[in-house]
N, CA, C and O atoms as a GROMACS GRO file, in nm:
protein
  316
    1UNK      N    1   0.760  -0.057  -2.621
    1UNK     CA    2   0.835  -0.105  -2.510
    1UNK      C    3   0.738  -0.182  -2.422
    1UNK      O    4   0.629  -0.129  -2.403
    2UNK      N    5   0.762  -0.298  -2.368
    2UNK     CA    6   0.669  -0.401  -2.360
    2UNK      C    7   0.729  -0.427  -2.209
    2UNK      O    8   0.846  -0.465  -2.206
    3UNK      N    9   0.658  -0.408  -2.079
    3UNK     CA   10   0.703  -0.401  -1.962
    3UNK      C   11   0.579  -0.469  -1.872
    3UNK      O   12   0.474  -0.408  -1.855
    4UNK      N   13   0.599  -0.580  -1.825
    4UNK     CA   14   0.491  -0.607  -1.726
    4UNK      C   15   0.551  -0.704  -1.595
    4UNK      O   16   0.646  -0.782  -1.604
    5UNK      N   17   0.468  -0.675  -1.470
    5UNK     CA   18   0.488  -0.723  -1.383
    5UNK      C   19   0.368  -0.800  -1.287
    5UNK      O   20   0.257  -0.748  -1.275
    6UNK      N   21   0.392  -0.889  -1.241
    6UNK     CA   22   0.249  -0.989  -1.172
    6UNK      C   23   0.323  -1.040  -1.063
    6UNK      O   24   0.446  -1.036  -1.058
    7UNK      N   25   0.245  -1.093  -0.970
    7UNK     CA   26   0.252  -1.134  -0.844
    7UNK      C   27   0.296  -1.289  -0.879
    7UNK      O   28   0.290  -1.358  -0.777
    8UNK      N   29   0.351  -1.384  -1.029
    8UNK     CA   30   0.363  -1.519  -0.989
    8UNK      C   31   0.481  -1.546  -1.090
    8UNK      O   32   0.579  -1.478  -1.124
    9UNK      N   33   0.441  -1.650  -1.119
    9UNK     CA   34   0.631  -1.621  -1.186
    9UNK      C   35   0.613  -1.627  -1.347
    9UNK      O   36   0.713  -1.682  -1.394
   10UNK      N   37   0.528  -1.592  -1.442
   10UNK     CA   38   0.492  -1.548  -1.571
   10UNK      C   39   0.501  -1.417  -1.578
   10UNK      O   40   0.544  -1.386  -1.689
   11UNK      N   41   0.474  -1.298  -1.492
   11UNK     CA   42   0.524  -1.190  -1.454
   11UNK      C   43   0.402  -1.157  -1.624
   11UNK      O   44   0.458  -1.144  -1.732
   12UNK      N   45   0.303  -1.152  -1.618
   12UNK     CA   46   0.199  -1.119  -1.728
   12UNK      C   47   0.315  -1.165  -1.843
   12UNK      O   48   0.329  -1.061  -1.907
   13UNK      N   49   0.399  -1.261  -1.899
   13UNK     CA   50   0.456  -1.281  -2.010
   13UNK      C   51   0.352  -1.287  -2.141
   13UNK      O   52   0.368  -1.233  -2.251
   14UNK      N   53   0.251  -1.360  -2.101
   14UNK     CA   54   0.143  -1.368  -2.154
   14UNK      C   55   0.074  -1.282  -2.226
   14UNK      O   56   0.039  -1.310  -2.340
   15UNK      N   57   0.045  -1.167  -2.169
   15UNK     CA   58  -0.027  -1.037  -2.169
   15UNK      C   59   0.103  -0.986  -2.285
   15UNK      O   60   0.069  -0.991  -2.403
   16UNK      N   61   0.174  -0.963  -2.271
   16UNK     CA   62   0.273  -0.935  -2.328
   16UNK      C   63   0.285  -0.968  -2.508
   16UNK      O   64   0.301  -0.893  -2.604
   17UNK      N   65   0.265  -1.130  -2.492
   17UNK     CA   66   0.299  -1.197  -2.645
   17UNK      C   67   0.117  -1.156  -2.691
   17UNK      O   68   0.080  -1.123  -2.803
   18UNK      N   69   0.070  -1.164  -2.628
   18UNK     CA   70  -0.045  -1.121  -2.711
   18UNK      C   71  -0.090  -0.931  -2.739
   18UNK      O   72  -0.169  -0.902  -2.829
   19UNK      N   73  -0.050  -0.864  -2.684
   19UNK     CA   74  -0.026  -0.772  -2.712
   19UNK      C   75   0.051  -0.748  -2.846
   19UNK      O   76  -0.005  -0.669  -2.923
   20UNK      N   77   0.155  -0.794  -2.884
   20UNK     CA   78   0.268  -0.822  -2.959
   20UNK      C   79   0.136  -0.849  -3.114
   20UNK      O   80   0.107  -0.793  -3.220
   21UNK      N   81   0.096  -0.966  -3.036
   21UNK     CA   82   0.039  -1.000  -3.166
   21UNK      C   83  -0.069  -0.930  -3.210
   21UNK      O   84  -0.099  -0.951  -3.328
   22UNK      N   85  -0.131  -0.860  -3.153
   22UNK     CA   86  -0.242  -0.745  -3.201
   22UNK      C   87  -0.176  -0.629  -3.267
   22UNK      O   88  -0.221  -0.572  -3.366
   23UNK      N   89  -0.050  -0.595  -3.195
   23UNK     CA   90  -0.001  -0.465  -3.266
   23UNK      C   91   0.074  -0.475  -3.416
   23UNK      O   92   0.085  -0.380  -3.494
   24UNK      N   93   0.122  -0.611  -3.437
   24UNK     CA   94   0.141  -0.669  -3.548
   24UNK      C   95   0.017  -0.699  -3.639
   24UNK      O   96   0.020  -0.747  -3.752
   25UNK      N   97  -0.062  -0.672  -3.588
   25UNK     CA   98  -0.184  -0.719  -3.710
   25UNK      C   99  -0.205  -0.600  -3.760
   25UNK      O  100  -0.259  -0.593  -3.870
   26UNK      N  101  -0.164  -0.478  -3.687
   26UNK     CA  102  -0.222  -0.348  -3.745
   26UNK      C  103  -0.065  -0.251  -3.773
   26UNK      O  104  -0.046  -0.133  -3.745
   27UNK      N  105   0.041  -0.356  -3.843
   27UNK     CA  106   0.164  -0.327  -3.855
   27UNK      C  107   0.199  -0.200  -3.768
   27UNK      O  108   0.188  -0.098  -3.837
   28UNK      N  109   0.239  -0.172  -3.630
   28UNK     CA  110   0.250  -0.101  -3.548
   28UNK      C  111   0.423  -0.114  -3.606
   28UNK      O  112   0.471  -0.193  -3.688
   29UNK      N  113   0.470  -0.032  -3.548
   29UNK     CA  114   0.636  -0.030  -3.493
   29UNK      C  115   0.658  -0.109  -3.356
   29UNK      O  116   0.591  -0.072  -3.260
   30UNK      N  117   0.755  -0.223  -3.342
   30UNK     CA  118   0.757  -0.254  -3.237
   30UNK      C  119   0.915  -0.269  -3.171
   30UNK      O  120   1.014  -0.308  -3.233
   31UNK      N  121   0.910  -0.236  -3.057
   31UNK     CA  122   1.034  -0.244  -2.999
   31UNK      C  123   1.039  -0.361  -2.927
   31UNK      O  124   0.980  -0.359  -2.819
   32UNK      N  125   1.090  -0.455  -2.956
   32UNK     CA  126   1.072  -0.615  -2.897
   32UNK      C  127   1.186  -0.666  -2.790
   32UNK      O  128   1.160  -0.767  -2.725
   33UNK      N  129   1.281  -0.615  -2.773
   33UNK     CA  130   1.414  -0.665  -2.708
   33UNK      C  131   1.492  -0.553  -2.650
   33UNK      O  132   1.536  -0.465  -2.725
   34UNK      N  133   1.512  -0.549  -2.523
   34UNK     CA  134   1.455  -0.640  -2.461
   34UNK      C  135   1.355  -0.674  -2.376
   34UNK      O  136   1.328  -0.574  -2.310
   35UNK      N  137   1.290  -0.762  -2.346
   35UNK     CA  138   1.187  -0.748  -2.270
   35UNK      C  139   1.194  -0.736  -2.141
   35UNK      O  140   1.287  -0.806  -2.100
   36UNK      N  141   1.123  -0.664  -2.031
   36UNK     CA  142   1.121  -0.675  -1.872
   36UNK      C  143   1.009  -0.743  -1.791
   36UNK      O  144   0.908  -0.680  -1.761
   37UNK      N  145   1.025  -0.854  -1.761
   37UNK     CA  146   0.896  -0.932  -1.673
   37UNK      C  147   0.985  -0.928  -1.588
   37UNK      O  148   1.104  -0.957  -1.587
   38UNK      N  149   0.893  -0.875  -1.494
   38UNK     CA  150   0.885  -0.871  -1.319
   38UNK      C  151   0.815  -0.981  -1.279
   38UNK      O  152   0.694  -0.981  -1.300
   39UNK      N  153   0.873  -1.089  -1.219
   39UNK     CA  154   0.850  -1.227  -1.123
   39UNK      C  155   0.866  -1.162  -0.975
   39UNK      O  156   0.955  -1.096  -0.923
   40UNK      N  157   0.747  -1.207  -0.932
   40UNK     CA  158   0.734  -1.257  -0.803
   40UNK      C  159   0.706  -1.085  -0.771
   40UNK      O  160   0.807  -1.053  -0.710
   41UNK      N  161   0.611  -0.953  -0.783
   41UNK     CA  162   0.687  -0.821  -0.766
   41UNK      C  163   0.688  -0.785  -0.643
   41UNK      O  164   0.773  -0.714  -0.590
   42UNK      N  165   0.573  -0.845  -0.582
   42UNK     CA  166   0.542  -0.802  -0.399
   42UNK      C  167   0.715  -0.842  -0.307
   42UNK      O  168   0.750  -0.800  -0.197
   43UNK      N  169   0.786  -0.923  -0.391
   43UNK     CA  170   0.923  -0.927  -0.316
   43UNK      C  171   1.022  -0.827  -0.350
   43UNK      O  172   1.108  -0.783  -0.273
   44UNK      N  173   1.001  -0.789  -0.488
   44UNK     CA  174   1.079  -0.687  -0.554
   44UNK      C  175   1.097  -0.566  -0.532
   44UNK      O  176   1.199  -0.509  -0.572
   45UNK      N  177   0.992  -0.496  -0.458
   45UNK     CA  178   0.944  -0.357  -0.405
   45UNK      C  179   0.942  -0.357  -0.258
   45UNK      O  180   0.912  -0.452  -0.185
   46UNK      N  181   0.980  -0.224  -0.219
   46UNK     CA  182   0.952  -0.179  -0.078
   46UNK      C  183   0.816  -0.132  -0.066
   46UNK      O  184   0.761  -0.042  -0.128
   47UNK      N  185   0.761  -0.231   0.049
   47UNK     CA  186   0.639  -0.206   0.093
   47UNK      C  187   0.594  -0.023   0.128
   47UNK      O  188   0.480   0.023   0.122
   48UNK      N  189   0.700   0.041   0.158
   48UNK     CA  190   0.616   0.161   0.217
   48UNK      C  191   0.694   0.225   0.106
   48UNK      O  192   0.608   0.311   0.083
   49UNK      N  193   0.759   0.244   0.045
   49UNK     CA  194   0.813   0.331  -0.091
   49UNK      C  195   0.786   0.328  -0.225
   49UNK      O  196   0.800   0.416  -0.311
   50UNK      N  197   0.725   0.151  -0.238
   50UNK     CA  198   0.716   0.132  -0.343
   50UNK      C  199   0.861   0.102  -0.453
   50UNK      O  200   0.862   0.014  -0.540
   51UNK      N  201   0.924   0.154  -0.437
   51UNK     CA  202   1.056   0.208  -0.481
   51UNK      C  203   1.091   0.034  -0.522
   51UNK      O  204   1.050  -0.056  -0.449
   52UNK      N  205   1.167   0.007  -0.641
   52UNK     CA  206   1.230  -0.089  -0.676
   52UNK      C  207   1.276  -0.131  -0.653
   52UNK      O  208   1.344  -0.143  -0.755
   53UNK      N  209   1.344  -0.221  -0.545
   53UNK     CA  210   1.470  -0.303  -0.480
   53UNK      C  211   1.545  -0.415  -0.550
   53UNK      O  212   1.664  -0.432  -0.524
   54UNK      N  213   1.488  -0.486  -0.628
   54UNK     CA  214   1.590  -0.578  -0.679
   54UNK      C  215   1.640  -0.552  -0.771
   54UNK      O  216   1.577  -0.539  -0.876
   55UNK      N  217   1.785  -0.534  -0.761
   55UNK     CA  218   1.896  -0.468  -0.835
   55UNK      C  219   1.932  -0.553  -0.978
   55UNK      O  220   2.003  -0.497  -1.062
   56UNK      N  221   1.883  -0.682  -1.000
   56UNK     CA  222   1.856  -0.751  -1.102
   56UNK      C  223   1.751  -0.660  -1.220
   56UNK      O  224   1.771  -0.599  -1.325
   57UNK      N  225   1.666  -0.683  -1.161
   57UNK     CA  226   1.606  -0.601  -1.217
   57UNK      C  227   1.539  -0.460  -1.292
   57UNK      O  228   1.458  -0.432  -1.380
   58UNK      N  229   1.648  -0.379  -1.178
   58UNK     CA  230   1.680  -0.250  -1.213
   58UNK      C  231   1.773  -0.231  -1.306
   58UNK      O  232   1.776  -0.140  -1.388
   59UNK      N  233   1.887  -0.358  -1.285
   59UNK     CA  234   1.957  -0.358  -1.435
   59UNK      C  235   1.916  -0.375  -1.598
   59UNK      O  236   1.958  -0.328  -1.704
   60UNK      N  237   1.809  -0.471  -1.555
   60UNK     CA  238   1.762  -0.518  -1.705
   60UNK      C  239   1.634  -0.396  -1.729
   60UNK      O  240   1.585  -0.374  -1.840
   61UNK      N  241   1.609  -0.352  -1.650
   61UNK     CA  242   1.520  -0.191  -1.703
   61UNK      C  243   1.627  -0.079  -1.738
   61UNK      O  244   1.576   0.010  -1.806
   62UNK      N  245   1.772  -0.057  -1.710
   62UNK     CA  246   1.820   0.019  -1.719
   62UNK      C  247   1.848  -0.029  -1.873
   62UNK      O  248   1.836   0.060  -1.957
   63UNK      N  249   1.888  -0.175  -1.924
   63UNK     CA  250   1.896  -0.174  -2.031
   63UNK      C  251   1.824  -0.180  -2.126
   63UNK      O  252   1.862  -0.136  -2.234
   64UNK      N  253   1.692  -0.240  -2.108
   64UNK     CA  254   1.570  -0.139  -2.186
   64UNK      C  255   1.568  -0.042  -2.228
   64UNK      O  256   1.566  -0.012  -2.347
   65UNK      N  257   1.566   0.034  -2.123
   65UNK     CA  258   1.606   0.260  -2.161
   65UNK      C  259   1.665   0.236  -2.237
   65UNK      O  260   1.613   0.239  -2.349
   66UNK      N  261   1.810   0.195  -2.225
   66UNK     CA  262   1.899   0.212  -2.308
   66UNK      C  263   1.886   0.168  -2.470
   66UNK      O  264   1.898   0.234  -2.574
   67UNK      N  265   1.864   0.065  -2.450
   67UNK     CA  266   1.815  -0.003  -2.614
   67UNK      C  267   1.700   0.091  -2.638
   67UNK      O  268   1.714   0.159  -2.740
   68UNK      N  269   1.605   0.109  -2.578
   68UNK     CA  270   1.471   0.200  -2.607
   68UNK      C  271   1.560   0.323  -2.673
   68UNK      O  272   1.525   0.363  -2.785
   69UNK      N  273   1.632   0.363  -2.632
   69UNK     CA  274   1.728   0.551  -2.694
   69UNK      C  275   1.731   0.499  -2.828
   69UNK      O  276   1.666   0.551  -2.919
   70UNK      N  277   1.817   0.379  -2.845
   70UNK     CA  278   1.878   0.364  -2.996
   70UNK      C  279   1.797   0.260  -3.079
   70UNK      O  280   1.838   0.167  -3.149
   71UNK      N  281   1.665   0.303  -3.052
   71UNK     CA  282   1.567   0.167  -3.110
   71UNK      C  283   1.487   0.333  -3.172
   71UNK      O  284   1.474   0.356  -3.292
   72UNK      N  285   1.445   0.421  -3.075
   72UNK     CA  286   1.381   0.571  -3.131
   72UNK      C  287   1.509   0.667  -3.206
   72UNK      O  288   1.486   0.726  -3.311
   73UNK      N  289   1.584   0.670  -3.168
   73UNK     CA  290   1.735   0.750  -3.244
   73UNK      C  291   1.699   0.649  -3.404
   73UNK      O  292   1.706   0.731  -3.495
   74UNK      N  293   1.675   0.544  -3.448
   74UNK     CA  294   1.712   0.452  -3.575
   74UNK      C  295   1.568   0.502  -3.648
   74UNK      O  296   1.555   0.559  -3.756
   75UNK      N  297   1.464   0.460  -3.549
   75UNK     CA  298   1.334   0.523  -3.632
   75UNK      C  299   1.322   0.686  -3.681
   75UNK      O  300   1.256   0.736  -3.772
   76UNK      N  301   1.405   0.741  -3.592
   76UNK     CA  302   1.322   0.892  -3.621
   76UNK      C  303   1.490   0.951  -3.725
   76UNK      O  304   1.525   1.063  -3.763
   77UNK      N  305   1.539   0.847  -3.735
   77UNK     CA  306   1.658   0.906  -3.836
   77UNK      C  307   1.755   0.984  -3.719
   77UNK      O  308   1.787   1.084  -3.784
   78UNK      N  309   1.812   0.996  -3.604
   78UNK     CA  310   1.876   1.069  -3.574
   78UNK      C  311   1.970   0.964  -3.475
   78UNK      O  312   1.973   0.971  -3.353
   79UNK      N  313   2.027   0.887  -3.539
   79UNK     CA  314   2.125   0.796  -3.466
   79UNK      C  315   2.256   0.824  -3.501
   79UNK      O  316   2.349   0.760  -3.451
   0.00000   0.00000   0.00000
């Protein structure tokens, strides 16, 4: 599960595809889709909570989890 966030608007995408490509060289299992880059994050978060605020974004992590359940349910045989 491939999750990164940066202060500009590549949101580490970068960091990301190359990661990808190292774990593929050493045939890893990979869960590719979908991905979560966090743009811009210092706007995205509450300064004194930390806590997640943009509801965009909390959606497309909620559907991560979700795909993440039935991406491990398919590998480990119990889907």
């Amino acid at each position: 599960m491939r999750q990164s966030c940066a202060g500009g608007l590549l949101g580490a995408s970068r960091m990301q595809y190359h990661l990808r490509q190292s774990l593929t060289s050493i045939d890893a299992i990979l869960f590719g889709r979908p991905e979560v880059i966090v743009t811009f994050a210092a706007h995205k978060f509450d300064d004194k909570t930390l806590e997640l605020k943009d509801q965009a974004t909390k959606d497309m992590v909620k559907l991560q989890l979700e795909s993440f359940e039935k991406f491990v349910r398919l590998i480990t045989g119990k889907a």
